[in-house]
MARKOLTOR-218961 format. One line per field, with one value per residue: residue in one letter; x, y, z of N, C-alpha, C, CB in turn. Coordinates in steps of 0.05 Angstrom, whole numbers. Each point is the difference from the previous one (the first is absolute). Glycine has a CB too. Layout:
res: a/...
nX: X/...
nY: Y/...
nZ: Z/...
caX: X/...
caY: Y/...
caZ: Z/...
cX: X/...
cY: Y/...
cZ: Z/...
cbX: X/...
cbY: Y/...
cbZ: Z/...
//
This chain:
res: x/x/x/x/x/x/x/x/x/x/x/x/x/x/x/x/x/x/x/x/x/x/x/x/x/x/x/x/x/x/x/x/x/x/x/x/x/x/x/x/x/x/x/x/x/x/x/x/x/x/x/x/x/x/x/x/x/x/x/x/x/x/x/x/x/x/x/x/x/x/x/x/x/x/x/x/x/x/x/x/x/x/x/x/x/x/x/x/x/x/x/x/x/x/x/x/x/x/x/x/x/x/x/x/x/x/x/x/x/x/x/x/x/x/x/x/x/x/x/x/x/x/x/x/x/x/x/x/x/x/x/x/x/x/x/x/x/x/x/x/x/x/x/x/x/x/x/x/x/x/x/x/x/x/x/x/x/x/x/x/x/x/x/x/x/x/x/x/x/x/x/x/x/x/x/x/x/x/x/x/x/x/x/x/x/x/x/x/x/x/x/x/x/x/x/x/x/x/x/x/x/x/x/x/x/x/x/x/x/x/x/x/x/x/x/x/x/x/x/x/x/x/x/x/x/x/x/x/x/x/x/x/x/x/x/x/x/x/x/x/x/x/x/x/x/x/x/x/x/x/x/x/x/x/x/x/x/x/x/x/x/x/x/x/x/x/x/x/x/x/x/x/x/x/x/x/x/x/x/x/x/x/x/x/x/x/x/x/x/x/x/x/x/x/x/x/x/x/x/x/x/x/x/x/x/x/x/x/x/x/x/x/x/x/x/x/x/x/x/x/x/x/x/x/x
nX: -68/42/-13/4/62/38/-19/0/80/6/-16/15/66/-24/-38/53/45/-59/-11/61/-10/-42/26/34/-51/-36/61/12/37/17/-6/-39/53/-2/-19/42/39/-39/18/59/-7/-17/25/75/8/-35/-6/44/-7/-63/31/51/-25/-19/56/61/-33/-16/50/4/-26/-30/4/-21/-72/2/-53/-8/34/-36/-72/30/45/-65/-33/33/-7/-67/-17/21/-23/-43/24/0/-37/-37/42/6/-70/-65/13/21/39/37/28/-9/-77/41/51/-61/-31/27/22/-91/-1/48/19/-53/26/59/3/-60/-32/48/7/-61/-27/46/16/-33/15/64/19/46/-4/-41/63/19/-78/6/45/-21/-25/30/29/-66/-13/45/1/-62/-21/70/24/-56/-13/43/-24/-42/16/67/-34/-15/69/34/-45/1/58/-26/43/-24/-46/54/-52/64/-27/-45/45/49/-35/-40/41/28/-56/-17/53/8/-67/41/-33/57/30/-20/11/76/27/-14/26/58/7/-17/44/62/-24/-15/-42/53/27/-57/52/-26/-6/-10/-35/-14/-15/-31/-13/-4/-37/-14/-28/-21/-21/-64/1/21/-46/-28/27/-15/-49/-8/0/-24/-55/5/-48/-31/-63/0/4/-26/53/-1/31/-34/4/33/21/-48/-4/65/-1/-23/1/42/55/-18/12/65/5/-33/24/49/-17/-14/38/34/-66/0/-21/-18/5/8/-60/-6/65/-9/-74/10/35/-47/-33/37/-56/25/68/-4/37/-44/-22/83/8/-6/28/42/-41/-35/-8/-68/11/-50/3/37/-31/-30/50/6/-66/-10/47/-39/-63/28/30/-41/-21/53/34/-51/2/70/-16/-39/45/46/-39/-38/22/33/16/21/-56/-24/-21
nY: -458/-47/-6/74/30/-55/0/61/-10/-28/49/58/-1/-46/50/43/-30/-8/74/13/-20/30/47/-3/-22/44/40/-18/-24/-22/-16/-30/-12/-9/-47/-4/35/-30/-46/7/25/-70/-30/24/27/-52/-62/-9/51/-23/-55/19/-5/-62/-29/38/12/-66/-48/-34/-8/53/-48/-40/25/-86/15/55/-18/-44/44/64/-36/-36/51/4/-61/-2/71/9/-66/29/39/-43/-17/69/16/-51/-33/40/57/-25/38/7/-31/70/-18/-82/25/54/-27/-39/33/12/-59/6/73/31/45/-31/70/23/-26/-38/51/51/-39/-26/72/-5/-60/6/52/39/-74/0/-3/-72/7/54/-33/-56/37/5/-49/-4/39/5/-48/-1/22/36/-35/-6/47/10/-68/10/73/-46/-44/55/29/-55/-12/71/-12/-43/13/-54/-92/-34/-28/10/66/-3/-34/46/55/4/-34/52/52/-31/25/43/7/35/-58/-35/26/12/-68/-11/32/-1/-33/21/44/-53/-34/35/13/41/15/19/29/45/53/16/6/-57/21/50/-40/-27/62/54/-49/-23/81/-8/-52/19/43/-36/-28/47/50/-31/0/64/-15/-54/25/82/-19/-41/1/-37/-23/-21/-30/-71/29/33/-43/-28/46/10/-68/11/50/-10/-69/-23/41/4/-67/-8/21/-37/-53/8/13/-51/-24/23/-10/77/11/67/21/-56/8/56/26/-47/19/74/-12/-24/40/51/-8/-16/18/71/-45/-20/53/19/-28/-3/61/-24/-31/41/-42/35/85/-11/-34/36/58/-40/-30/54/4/-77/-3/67/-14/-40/9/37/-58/-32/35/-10/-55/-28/29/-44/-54/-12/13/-67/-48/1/-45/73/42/44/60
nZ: -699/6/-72/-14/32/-18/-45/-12/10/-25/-32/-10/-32/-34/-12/-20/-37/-30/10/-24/-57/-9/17/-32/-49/25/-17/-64/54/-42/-73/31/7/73/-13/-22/53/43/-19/-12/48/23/-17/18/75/36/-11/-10/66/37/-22/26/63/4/-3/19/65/13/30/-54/64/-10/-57/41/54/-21/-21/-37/-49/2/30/-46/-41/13/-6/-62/-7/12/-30/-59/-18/10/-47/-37/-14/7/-54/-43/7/-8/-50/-57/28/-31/47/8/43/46/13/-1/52/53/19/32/42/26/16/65/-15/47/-11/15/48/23/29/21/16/32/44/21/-6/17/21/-45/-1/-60/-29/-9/-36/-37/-25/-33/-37/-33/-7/-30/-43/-1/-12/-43/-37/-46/-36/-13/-22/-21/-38/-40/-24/-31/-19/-37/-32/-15/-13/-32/-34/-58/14/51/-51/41/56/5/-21/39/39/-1/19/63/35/1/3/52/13/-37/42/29/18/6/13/55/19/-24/38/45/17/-23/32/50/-11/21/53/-63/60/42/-64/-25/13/20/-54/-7/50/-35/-63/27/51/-52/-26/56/11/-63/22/30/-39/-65/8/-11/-46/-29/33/-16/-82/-7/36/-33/-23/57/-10/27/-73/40/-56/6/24/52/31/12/32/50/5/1/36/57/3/-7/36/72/-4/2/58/32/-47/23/57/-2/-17/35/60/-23/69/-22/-35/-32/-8/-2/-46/-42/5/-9/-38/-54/-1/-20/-33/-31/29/-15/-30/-41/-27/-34/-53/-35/-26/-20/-27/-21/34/14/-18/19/44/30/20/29/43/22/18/24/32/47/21/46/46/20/-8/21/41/50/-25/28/42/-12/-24/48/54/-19/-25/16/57/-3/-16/62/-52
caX: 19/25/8/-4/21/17/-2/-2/26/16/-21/-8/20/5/-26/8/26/-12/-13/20/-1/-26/-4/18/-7/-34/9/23/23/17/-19/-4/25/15/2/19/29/-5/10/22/15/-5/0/20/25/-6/-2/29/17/-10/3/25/4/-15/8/19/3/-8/18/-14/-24/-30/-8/-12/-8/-10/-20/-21/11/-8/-27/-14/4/-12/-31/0/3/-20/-5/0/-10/-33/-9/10/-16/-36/-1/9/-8/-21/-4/18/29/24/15/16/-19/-9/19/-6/-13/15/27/-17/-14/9/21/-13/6/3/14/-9/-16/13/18/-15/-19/5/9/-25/-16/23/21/24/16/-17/8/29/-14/-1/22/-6/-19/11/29/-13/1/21/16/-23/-27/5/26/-21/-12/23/4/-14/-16/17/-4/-23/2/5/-16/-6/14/10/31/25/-20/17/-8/17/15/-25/7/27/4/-12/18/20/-11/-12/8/17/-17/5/-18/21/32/0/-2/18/18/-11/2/25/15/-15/8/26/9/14/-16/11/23/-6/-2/-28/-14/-21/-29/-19/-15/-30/-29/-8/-27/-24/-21/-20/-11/-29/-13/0/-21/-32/0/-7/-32/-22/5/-18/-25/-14/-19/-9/-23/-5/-24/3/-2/10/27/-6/-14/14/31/-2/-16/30/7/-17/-5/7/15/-8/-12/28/12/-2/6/24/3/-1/12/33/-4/9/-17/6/6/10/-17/-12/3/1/-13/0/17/-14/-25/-5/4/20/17/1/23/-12/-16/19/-6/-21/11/30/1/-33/-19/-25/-4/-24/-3/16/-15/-29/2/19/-16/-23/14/19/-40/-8/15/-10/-25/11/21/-16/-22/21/5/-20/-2/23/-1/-9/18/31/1/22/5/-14/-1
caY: 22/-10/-15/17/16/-12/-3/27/9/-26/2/22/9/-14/19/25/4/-14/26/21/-10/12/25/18/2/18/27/7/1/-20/-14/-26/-16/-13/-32/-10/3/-16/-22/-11/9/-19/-23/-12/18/-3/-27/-17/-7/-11/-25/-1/13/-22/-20/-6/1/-13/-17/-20/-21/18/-1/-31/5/-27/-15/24/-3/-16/-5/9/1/-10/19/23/-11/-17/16/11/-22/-3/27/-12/-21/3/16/-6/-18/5/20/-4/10/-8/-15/27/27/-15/2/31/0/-9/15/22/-16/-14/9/23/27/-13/29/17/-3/-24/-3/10/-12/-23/17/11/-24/-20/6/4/-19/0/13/-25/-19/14/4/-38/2/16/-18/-32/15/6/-27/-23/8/18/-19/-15/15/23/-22/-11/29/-6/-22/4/15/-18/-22/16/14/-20/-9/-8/-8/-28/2/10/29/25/-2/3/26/13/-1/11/24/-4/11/31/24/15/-11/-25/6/17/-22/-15/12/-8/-23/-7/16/-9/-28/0/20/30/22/20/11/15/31/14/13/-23/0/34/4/-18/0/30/-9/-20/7/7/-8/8/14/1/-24/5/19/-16/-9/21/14/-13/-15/21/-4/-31/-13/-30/-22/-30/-19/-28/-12/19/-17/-27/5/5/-26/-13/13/7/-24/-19/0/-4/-22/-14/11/-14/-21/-3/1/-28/-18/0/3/25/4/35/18/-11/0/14/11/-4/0/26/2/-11/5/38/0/2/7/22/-8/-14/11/6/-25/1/24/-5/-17/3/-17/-5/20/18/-26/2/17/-2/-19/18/26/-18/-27/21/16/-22/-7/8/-24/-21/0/-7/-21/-23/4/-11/-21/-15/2/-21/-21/1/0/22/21/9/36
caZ: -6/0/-24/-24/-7/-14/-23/-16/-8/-24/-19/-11/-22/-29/-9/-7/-20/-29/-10/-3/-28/-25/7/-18/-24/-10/6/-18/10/-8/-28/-9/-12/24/6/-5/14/20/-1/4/26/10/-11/-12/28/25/11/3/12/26/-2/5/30/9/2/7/25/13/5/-14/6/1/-32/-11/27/-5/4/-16/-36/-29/-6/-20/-33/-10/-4/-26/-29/-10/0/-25/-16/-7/-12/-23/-17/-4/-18/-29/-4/7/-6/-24/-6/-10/19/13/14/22/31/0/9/14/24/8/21/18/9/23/-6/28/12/-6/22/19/23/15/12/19/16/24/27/7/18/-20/-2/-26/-19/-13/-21/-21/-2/-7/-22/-24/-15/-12/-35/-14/-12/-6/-14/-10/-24/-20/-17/-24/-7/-17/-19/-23/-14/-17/-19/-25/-16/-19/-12/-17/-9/35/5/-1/25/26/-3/20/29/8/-7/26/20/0/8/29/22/3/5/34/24/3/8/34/28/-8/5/29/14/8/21/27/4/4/22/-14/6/28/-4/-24/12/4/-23/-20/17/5/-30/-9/11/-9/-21/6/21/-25/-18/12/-6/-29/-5/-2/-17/-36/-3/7/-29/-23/-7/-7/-36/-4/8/12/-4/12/-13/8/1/25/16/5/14/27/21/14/4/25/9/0/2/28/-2/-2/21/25/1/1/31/7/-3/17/29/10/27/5/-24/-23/-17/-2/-16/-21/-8/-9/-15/-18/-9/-12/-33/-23/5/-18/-14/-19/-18/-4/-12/-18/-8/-16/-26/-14/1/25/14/-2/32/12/13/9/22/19/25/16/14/22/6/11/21/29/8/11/15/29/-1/10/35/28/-12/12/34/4/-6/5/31/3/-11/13/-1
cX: 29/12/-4/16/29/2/-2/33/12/-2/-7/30/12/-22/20/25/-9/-16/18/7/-25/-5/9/-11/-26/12/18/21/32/-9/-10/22/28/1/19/38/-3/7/29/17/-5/12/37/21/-22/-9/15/14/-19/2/26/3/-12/18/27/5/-10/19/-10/-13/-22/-7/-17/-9/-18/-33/-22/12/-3/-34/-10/11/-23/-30/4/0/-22/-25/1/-6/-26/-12/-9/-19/-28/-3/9/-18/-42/-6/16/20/21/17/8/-31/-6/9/-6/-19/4/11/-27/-9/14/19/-19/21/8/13/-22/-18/10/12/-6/-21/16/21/-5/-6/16/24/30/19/-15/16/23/-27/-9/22/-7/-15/6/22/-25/-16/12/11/-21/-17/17/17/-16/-17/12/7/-20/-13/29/4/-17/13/17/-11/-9/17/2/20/16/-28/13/0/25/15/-21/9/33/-1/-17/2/21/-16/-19/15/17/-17/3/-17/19/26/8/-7/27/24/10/11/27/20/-7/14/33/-2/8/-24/17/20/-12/9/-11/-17/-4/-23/-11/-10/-28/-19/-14/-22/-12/-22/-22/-12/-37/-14/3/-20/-29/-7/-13/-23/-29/-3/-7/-29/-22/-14/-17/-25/-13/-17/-6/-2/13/15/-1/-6/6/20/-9/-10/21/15/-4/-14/14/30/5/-1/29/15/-6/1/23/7/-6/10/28/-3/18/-28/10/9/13/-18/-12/16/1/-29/-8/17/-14/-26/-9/-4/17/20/1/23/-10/-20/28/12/0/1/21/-3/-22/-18/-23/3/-22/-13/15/-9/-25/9/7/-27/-23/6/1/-25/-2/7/-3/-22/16/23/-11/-15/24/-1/-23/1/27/-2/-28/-4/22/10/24/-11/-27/8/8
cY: -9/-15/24/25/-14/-8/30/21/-8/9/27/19/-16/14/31/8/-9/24/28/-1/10/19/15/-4/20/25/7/2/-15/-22/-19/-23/-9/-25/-10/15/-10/-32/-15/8/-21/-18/-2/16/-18/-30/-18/17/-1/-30/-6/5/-18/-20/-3/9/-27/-27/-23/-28/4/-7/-24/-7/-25/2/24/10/-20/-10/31/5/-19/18/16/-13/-19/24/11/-19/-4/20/-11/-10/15/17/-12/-26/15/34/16/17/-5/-5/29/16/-31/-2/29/1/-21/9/27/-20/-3/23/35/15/0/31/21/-5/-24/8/29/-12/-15/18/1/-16/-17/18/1/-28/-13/6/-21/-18/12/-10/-30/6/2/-11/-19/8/8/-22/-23/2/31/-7/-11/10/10/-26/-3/32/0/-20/23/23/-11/-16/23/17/-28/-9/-17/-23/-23/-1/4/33/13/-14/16/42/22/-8/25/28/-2/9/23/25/6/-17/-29/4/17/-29/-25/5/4/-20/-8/16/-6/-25/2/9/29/24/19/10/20/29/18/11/-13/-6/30/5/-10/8/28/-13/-18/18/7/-14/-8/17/1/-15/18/29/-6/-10/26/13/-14/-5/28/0/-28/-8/-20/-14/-23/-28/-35/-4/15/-16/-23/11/13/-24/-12/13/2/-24/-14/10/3/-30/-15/5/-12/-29/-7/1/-26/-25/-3/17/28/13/33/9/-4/-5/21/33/-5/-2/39/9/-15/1/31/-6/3/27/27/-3/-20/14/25/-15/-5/32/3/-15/5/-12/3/27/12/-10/-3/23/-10/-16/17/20/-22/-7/32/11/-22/-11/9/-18/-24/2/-2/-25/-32/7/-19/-30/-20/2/-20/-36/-11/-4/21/19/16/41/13
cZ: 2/-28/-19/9/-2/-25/-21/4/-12/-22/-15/-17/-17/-20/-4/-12/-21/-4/-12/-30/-15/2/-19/-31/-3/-3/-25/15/-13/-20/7/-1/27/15/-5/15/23/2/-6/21/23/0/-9/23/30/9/5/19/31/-2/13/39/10/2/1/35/25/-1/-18/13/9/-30/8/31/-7/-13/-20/-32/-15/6/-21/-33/-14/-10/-27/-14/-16/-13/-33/-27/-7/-21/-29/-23/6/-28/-33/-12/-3/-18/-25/-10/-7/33/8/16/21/18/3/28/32/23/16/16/19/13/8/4/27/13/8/21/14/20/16/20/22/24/29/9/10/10/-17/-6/-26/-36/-15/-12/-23/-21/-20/-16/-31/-14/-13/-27/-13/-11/-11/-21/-17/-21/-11/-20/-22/-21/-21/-19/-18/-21/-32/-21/-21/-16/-8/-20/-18/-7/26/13/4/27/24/-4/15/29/18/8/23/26/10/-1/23/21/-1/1/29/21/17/12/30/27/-3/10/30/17/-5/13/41/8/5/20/-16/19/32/-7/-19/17/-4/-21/-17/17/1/-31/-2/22/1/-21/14/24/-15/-6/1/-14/-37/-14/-2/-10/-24/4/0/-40/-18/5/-4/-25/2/12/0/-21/11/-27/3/23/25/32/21/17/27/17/5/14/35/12/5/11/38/10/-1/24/23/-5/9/28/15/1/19/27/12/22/-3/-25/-24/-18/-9/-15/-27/-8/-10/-19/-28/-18/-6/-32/-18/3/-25/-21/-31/-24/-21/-29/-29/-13/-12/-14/-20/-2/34/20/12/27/21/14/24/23/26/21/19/20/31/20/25/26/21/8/14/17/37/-1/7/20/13/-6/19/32/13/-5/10/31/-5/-14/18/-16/13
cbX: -33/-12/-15/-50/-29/0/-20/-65/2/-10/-15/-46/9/15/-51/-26/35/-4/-34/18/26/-21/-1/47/21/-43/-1/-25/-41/16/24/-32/-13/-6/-34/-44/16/-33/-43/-5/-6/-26/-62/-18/16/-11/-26/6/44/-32/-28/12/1/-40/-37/11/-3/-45/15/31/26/8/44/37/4/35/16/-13/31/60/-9/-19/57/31/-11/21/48/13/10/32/31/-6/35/35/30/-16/8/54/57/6/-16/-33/-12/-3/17/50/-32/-12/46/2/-19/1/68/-11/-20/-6/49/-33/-30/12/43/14/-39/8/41/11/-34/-3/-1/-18/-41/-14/-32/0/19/-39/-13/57/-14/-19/28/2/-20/-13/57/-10/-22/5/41/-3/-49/-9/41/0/-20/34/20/-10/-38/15/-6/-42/-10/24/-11/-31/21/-24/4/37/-35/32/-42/14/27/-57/-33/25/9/-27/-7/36/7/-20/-7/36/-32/3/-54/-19/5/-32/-66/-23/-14/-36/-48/-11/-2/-47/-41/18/19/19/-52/-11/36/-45/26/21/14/38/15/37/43/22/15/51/17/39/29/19/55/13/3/46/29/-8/37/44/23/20/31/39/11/28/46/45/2/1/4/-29/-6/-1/27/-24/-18/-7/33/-7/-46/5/-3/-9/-25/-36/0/-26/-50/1/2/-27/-25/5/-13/-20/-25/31/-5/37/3/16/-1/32/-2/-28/11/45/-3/-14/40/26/-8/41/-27/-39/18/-20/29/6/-59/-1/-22/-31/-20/26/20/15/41/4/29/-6/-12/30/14/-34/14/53/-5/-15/43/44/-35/-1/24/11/-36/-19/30/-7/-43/30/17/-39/-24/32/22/-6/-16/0/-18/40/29/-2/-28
cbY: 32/-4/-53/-19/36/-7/-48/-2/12/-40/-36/-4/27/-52/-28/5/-5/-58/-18/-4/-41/-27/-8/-5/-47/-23/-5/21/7/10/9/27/34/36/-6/-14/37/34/9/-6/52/13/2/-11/78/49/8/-22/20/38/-3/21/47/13/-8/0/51/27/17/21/-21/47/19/-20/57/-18/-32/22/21/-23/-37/18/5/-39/10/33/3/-48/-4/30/-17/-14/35/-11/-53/5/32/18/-36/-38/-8/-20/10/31/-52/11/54/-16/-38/12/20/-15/-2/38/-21/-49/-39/-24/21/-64/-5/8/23/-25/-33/25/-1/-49/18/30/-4/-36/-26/52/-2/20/50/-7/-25/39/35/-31/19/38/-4/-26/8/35/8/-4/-22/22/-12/-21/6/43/-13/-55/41/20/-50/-12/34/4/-49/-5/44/10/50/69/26/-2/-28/-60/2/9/-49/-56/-20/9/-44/-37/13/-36/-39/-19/-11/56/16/-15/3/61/5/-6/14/10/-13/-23/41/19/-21/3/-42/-22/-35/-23/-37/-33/-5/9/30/-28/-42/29/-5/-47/-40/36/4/-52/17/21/-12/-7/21/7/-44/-32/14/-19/-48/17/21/-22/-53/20/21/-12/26/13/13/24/48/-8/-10/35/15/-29/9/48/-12/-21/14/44/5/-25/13/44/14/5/36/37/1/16/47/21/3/1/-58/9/-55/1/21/-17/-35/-37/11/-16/-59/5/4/-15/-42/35/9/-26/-50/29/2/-33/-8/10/-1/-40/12/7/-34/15/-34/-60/-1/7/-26/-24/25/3/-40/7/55/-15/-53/22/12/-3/-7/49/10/-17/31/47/34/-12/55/42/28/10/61/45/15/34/-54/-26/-19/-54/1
cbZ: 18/51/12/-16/23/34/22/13/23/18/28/43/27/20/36/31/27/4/38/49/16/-3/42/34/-7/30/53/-31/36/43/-34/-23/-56/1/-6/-45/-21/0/-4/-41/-14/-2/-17/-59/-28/-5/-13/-49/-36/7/-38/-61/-1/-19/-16/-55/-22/-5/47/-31/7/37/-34/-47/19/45/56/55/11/-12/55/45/4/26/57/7/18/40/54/26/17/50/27/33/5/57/44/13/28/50/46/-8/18/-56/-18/-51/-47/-20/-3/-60/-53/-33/-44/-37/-26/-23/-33/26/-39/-11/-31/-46/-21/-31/-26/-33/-41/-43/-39/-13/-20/-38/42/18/52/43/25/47/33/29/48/38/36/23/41/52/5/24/37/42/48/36/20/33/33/40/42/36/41/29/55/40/28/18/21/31/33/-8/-35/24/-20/-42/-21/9/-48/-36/-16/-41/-55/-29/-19/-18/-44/-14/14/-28/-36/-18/-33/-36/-56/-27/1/-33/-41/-18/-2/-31/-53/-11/-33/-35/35/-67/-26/34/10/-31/5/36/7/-27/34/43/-20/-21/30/5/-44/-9/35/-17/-5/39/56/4/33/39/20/-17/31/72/11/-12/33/26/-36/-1/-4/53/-31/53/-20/-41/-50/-40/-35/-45/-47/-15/-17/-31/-54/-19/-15/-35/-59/-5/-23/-49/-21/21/-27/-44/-4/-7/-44/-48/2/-52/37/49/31/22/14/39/33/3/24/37/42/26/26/37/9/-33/29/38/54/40/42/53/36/29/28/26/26/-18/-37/1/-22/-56/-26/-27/-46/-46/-32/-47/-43/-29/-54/-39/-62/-40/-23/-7/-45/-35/-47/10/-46/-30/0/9/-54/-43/-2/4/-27/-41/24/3/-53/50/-13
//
């Protein structure tokens, strides 16, 4: 019990803001087409400005926290590389549904359930590694992606088919996407010292929307997967075994390596192993790519986690030295 009501709290109001959503569509409360405002409302206000709140408050030598920051950038990035090549190589995908499928693997759903959960079993100081987390995808597995889905829309334009022009050209829209430009912005207001001077009513703006951006998220998800039905298929398949296998596997590899102990370990391995991020499945809805797989990963990866998330615990309190229930 001490492992399953922690978890079923963490857990059950992601479930019931994702029901609130489908609800409203079954009732008519609200169209179908609300997806698409949801999602830009995500993807282009509330997330960029939790990103923002994240990374201009924290010091820049909590940002750059050595040993565990560069064991778990190493982890996302190996994480989303692996996604990549299984998908474009093995599951012969284009390059825009392979960094798609990819960013749905590697980038957990650290807010929405990360920082409830690790709360209850750790304890609120949990919340600056949340925080680390999130810059690092932000600045990593998230640019990379937008990066190459802008690649993929210039190389389909015939008239702007001149390699250093596409490249040039999705560079420069990579970062003038709010998700980027907000953490960019971020860190640099952290890094000067400006941030301890911003006023007040620019901090109370961004932490009015970034408080939205939980229940908006999972609103939209709740509205697009109304009507949707799981098929089990290849690409399905695969992506969740990276997802739930190999990507756990990478995580404690890494622990191991950079000899992390207690709650360092035992946050970056939770943290790595929630499921697919609501932001990410967010995403894919704004662009149109792998919308459908994106849903499915999202509802399976999330079902599933009540299984593997107790099953890590017992796994690390008996492995791991320091971490105890």
């Amino acid at each position: 019990m001490n492992v399953i009501i922690p978890i079923f709290n963490s857990m059950a109001p992601v479930f019931i803001l994702i029901f609130v959503g489908w609800v409203s569509v079954a009732l008519k409360i609200v169209d179908k087409a609300a997806k698409k405002i949801c999602s830009i409302l995500v993807t282009n206000f509330v997330f960029p400005a939790l990103l923002f709140n994240e990374t201009y408050r924290a010091k820049p030598s909590e940002i750059f926290n050595g040993k565990w920051m560069l064991a778990f950038s190493l982890a996302v990035c190996s994480m989303w590389l692996s996604g990549y090549l299984i998908n474009k190589f093995l599951l012969k995908k284009d390059n825009s549904a392979s960094a798609m499928q990819a960013l749905l693997c590697s980038f957990p759903n650290m807010g929405g359930m990360g920082i409830p959960f690790l709360a209850l079993l750790i304890g609120m100081s949990s919340a600056l590694s949340v925080a680390i987390a999130n810059v690092i995808v932000a600045c990593s597995v998230i640019p990379v992606t937008i990066f190459l889905l802008e690649l993929g829309n210039q190389e389909s334009n015939p008239a702007k088919n001149n390699l250093f022009r596409i490249i040039g050209r999705a560079i420069i829209k990579s970062f003038k996407k709010p998700m980027v430009s907000a953490v960019m912005l971020g860190l640099t207001l952290s890094i000067t010292g400006i941030s301890q001077h911003l006023p007040k009513f620019v901090i109370s703006t961004f932490a009015i929307a970034a408080n939205s951006c939980n229940f908006v998220s999972l609103f939209a998800v709740g509205v697009a997967i109304y009507g949707i039905r799981i098929t089990i298929t290849k690409s399905l398949t695969t992506n969740l075994l990276i997802k739930l296998l190999l990507n756990p596997l990478i995580a404690w590899s890494l622990v191991l390596i950079f000899n992390l102990r207690g709650a360092h370990a035992e946050e970056m391995i939770f943290l790595l192993s929630m499921p697919t991020a609501t932001t990410a499945t967010i995403l894919a809805y704004q662009w149109g790519i792998e919308e459908y797989e994106a849903s499915s990963i999202y509802l399976v990866s999330t079902i599933i986690s009540i299984i593997t998330l107790p099953l890590l615990l017992w796994l690390m309190e008996n492995f791991i030295p320091g971490i105890k229930i």
